[in-house]
ChimeraX commands (.cxc) that place a marker at each C-alpha (Angstrom):
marker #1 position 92.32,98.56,93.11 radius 0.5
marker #1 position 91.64,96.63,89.72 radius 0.5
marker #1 position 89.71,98.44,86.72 radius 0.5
marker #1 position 87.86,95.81,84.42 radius 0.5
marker #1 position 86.62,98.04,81.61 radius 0.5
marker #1 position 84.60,96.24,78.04 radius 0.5
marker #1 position 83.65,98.94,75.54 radius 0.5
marker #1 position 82.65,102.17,77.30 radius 0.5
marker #1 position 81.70,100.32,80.78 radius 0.5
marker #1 position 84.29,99.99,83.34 radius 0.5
marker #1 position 84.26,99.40,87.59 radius 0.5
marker #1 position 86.79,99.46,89.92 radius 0.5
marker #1 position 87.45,96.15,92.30 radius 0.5
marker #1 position 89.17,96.93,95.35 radius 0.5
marker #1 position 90.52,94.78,98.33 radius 0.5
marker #1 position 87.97,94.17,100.39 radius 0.5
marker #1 position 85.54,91.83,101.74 radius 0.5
marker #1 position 82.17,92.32,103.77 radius 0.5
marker #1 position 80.89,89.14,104.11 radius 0.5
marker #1 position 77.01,90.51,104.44 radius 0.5
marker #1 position 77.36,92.69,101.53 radius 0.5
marker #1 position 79.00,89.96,99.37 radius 0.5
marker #1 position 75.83,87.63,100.58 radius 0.5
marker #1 position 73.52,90.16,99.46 radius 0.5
marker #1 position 74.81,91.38,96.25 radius 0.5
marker #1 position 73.72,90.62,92.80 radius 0.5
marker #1 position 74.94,92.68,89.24 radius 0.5
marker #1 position 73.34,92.59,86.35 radius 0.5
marker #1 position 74.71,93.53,83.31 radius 0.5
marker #1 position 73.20,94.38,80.30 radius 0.5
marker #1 position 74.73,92.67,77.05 radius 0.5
marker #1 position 73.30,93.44,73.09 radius 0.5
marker #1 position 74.50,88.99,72.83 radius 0.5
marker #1 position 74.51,87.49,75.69 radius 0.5
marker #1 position 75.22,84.10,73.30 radius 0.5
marker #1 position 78.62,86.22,72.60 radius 0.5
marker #1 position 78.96,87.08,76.64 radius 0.5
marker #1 position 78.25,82.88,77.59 radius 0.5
marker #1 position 81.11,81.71,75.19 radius 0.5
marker #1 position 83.38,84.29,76.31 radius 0.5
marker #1 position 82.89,83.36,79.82 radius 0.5
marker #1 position 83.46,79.51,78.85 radius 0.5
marker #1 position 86.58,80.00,77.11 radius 0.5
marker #1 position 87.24,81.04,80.59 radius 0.5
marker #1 position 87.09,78.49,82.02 radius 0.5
marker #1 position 86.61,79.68,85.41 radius 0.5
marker #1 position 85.52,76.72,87.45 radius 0.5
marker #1 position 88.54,74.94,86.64 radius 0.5
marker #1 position 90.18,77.76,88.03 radius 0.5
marker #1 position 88.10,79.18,90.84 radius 0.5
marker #1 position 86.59,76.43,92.96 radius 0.5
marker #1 position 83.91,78.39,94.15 radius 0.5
marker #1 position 82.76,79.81,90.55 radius 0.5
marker #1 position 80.45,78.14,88.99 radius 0.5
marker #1 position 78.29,78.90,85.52 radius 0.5
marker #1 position 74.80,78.64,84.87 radius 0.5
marker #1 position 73.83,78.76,81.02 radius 0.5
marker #1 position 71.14,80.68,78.89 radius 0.5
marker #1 position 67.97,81.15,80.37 radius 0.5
marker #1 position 64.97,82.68,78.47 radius 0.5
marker #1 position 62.73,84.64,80.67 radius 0.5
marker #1 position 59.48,87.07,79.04 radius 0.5
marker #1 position 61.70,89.81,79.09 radius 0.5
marker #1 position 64.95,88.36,77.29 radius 0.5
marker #1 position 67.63,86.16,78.32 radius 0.5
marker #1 position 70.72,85.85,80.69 radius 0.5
marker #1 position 73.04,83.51,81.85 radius 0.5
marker #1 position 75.02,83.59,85.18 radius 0.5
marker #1 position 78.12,83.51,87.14 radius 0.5
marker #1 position 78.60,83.27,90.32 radius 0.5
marker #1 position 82.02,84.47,90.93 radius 0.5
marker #1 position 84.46,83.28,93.58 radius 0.5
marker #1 position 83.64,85.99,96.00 radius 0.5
marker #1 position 79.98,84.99,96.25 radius 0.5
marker #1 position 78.71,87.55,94.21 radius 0.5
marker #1 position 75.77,86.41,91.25 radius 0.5
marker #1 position 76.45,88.29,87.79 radius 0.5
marker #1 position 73.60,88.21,85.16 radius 0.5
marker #1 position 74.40,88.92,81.80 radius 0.5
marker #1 position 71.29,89.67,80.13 radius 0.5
marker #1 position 69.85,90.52,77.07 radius 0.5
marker #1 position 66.66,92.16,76.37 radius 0.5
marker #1 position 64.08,91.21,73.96 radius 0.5
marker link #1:1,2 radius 0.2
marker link #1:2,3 radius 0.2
marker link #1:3,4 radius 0.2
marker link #1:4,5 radius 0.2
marker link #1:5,6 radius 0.2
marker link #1:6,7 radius 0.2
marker link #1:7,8 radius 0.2
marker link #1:8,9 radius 0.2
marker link #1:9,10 radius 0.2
marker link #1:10,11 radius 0.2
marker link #1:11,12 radius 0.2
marker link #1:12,13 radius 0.2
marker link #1:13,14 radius 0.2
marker link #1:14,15 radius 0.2
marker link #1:15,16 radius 0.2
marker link #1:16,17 radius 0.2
marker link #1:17,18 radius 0.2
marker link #1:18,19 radius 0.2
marker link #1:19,20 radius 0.2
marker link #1:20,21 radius 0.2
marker link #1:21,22 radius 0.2
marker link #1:22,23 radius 0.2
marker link #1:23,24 radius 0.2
marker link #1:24,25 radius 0.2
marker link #1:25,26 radius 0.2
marker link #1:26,27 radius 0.2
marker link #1:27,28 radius 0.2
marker link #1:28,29 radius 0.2
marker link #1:29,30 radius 0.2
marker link #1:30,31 radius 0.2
marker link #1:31,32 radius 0.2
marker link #1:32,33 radius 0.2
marker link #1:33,34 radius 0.2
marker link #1:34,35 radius 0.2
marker link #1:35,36 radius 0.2
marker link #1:36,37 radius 0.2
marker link #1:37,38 radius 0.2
marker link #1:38,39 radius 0.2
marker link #1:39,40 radius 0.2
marker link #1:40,41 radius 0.2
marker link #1:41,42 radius 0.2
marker link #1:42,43 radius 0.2
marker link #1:43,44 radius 0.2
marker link #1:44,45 radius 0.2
marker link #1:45,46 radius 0.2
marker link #1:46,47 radius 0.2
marker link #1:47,48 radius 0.2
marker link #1:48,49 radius 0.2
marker link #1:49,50 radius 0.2
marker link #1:50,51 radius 0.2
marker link #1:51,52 radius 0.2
marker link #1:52,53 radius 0.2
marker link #1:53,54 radius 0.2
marker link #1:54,55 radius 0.2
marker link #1:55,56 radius 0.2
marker link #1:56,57 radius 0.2
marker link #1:57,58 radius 0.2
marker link #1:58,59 radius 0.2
marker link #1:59,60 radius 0.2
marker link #1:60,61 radius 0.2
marker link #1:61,62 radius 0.2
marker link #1:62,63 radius 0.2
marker link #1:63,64 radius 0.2
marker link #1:64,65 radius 0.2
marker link #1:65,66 radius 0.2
marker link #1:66,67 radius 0.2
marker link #1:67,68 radius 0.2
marker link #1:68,69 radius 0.2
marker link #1:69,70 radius 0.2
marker link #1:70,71 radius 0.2
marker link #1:71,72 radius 0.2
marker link #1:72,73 radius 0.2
marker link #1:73,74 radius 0.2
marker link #1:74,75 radius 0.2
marker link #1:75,76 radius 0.2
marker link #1:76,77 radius 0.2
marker link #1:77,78 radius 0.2
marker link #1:78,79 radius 0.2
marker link #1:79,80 radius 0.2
marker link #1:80,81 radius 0.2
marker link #1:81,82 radius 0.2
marker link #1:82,83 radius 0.2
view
């Protein structure tokens, strides 16, 4: 098992893969600057070093904004911000 902690948040990855749970899993995290979050996760660069991550920038929605990854797993992060 892997711990990813930032600030006072932290989850637990372990080794293991469910291929219908993976398809059907989304996590959204709540950010105060989610312009701070999107650079961070370019400096990354993960797509250069995941083929099947990919990045979608800063969208503005009603309710605030996000961006997304899609890590290599399948799995759809948001990292959003509310207004």
């Amino acid at each position: 098992m892997s711990l990813f902690k930032t600030g006072e948040l932290g989850f637990y990855l372990q080794d293991a893969y469910v291929q219908e749970w993976v398809d059907n899993t989304m996590i959204f995290l709540e950010v105060e600057d989610v312009d701070r979050y999107w650079r961070d996760l370019l400096a990354l660069n993960l797509p250069a070093k995941y083929a099947d991550s990919r990045l979608t920038p800063i969208k503005v929605n009603d309710w605030g904004r996000e961006c997304f990854l899609h890590d290599p797993s399948g799995i759809l992060w948001h990292f959003g911000e509310f207004a």
